[in-house]
N, C-alpha and C positions, 0 to 999 in steps of 0.2 A: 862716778863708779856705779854700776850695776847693785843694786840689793842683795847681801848676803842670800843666799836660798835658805829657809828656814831650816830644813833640817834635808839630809842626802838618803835616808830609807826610803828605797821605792819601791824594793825588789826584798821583803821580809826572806824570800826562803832563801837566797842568794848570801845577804848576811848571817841568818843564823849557822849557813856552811862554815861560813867565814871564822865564827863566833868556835865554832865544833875543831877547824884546823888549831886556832890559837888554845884551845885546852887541851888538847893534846901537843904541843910546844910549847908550854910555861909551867913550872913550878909551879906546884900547888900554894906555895906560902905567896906568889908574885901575880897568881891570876885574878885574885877581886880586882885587883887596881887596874891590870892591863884588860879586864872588863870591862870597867865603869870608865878608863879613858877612850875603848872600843862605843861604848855606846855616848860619851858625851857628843864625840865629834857623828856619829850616825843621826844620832836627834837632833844638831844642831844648839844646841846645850852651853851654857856657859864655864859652868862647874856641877858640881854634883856630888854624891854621897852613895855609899851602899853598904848596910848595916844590916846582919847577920844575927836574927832574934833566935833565942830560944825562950818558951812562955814562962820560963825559971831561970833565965838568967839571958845576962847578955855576950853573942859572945865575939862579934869583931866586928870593923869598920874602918874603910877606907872612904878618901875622898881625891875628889881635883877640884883644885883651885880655894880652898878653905886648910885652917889651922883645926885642925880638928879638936884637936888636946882645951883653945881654946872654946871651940864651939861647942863642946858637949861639956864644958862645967856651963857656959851661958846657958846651955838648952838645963838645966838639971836647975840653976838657981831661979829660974822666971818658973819651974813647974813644967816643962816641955809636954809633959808624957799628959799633964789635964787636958792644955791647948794646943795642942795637934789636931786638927781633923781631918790633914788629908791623910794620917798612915791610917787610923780606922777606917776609910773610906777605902783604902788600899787592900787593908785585911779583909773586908766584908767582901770582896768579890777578887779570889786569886788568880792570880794569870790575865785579871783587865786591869785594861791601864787606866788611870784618872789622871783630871788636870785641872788646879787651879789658877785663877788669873787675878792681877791683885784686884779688879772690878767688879770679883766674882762677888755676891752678897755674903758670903759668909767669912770671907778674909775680913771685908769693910766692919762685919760684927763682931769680930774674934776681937781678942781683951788687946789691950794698947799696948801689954807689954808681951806680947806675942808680934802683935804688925812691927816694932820697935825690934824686935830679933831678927825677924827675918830681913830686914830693912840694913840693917848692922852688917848683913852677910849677904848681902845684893841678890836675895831670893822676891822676886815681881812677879813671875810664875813660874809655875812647878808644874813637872808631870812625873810620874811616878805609880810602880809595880809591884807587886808582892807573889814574888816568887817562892812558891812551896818546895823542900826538898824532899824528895820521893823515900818514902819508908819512913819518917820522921816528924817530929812535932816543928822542924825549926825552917823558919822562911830568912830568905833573905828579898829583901826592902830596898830599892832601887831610886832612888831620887835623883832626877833630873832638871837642873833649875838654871831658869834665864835672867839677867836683872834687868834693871829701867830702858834701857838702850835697846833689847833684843824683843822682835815680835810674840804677842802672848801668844799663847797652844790653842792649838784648834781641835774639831776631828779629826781633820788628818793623822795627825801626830799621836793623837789616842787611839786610833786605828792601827798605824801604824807601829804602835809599840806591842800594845797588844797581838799583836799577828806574830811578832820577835818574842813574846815571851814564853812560851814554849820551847824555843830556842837557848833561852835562856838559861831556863833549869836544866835541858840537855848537857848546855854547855860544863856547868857546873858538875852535874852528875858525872859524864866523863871525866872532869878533870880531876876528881877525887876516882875515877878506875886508872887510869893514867900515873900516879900518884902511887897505888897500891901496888902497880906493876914493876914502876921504879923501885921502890924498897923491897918487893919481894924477890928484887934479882939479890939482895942482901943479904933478904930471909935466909933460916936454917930452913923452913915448910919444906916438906916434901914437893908441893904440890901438883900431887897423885891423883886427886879428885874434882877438877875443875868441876864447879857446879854455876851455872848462869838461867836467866828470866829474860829472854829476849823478845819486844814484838816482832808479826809473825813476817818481816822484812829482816828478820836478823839484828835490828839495831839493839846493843847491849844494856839491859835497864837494873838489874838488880844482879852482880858478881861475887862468890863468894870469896874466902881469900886465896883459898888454892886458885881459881881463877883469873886472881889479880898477879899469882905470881907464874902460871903458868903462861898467860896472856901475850910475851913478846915474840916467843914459844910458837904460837899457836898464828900470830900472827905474822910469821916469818912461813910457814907451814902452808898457810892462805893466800900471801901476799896480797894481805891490804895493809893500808895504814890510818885506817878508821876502826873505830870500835863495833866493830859488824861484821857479822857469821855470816859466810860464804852460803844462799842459796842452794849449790851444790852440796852442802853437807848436810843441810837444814833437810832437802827433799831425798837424800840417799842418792845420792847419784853414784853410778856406780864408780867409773872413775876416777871420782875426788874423793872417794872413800874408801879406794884401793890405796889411792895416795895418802891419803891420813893415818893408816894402817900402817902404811909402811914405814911412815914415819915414826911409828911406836903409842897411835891413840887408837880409841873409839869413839864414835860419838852415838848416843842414845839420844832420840829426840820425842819428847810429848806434849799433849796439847798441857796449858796451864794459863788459868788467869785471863783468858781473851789473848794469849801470847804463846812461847813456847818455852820449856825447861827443858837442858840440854847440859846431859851431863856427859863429861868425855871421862875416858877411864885409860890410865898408863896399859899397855902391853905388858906381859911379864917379861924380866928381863931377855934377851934374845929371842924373844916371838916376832918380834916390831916386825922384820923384813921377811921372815921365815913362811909364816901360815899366811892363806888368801883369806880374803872376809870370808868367802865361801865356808873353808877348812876351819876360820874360827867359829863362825856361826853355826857351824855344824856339831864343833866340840864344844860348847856352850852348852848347847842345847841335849848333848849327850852327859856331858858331868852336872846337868842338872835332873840327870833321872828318866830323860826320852829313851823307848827303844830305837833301833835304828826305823822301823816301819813309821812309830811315831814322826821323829823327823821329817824323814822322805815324805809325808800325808801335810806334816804342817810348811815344810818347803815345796811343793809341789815336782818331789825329785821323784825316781825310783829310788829303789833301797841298796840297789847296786850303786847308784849314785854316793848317796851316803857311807856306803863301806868304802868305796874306792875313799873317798875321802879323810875317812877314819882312818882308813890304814899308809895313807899318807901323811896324815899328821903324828899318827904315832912312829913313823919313822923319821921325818924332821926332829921331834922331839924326842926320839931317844927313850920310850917309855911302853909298858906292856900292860899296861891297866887301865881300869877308868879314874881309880884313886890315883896314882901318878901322874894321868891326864889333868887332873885337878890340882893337883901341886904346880906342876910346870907352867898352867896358867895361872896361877896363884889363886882359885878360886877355893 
């Protein structure tokens, strides 16, 4: 028979897609595992681990192919946490991969009842990641390990993980926006104020919770089914912003962070299909105190423009004031 191929990552951006579909189709409480079985067989891996630190506590861990219950009392009675040295080697540089091989000189030095653990649990070599989660103190810790039978790690393979590991946190990151979406269809929230931190591709990095619950919403609106703001809304297109209007949003977009923040705002009830952006942006800017000249000078309209406009939104809306204009949009 032909030599197992060490590991199948050839293509980092192709799997961390991969990686991106499976967190958005799993359970938040069922995705570390269906990860770490996603990446055992991607590396070529025999079993493996991924342990979920905070620098005050601990706080989960899954494995394949190990007793975990009983490898984490072994790892706790030999002292784990003195003689470890690939996870500080992991934490000292986040999102690169490392790998040790048992011939590496520092396995050969590490205490006898440390090579006697890993030995126990068919660990020859390891490679392994230390994934940071975005906004937070807490990483999650990736181990990937081969035993006596299986080829040691190379560059490749520390290359190759490394390249996935950005990927990784992605993964994760969505799968807790995913997660918050599902339970905020439960929620009582309004969520009135979607507020989100996208880079400037749209991909979603930091969601509030109106966001997490307005999100299924917003992406039925879109039609995507990734967690990525439509370009189209991102640049004002007119179009897709006639359309998102009509559907009952706004969307405000500003630079922030090397990225953008993008808050969408509910319509007042029965605006949604009623006023054009035009006719909104006009009474916005009117019930915030503009003369009609004003407008006209900062839209690049005439001021007949702006009254025609005015005086068809205050007939849409039923209303003879600017105070009333202000009600009706809830401002």
């Amino acid at each position: 028979m032909p030599p197992k191929s060490p590991f199948s990552l050839t293509d980092p951006d192709s799997a961390a897609l991969g990686l991106l579909r499976l967190a958005r189709t799993t359970a938040c409480e069922r995705f570390p595992q269906k990860l770490l079985e996603r990446l055992v067989g991607l590396m070529g891996a025999d079993h493996g681990a991924i342990n979920i630190w905070h620098p005050r506590s601990f706080v989960a861990s899954v494995g394949v192919g190990y007793d975990l219950s009983g490898m984490s009392a072994d790892w706790y009675a030999i002292g784990g946490a003195e003689l470890d040295f690939t996870t500080p080697a992991m934490h000292a540089q986040p999102l690169r991969a490392v790998c040790v091989n048992d011939d590496d000189p520092r396995w050969k030095q590490s205490h006898p009842s440390w090579r006697s653990f890993q030995a126990r649990y068919g660990i020859h070599h390891q490679l392994g990641v230390s994934i940071p989660f975005e906004g937070s103190e807490t990483f999650a810790h990736c181990y990937l390990n081969r035993g006596p039978a299986s080829p040691r790690y190379g560059t490749a393979e520390v290359d190759a993980l490394t390249a996935l590991a950005p990927g990784i946190g992605e993964a994760l990151l969505i799968n807790r926006l995913y997660a918050g979406a599902h339970q905020g269809l439960e929620d009582t929230g309004s969520g009135d104020q979607p507020l989100a931190v996208t880079d400037n591709e749209g991909w979603i990095l930091f969601p509030n919770g109106d966001f997490c619950r307005a999100w299924p919403r917003l992406a039925a609106i879109a039609k995507v089914s990734e967690p990525r703001l439509p370009k189209s809304w991102l640049e004002g297109e007119r179009g897709a912003i006639r359309k998102l209007h009509a559907a009952g949003w706004q969307c405000e977009v500003t630079p922030a962070h090397g990225g953008l923040r993008v808050a969408l705002r509910r319509n007042a009830p029965g605006t949604g299909a009623m006023l054009t952006p035009r006719q909104t942006e006009i009474s916005r800017l009117y019930c915030a105190g503009y003369s009609g000249k004003d407008i006209a000078t900062r839209l690049s309209v005439s001021p007949a423009t702006v009254r025609v406009h005015l005086r068809e939104t205050y007939s849409k809306l039923g209303v003879t004031s600017r105070s009333a204009l202000r009600s009706a949009l809830g401002l």
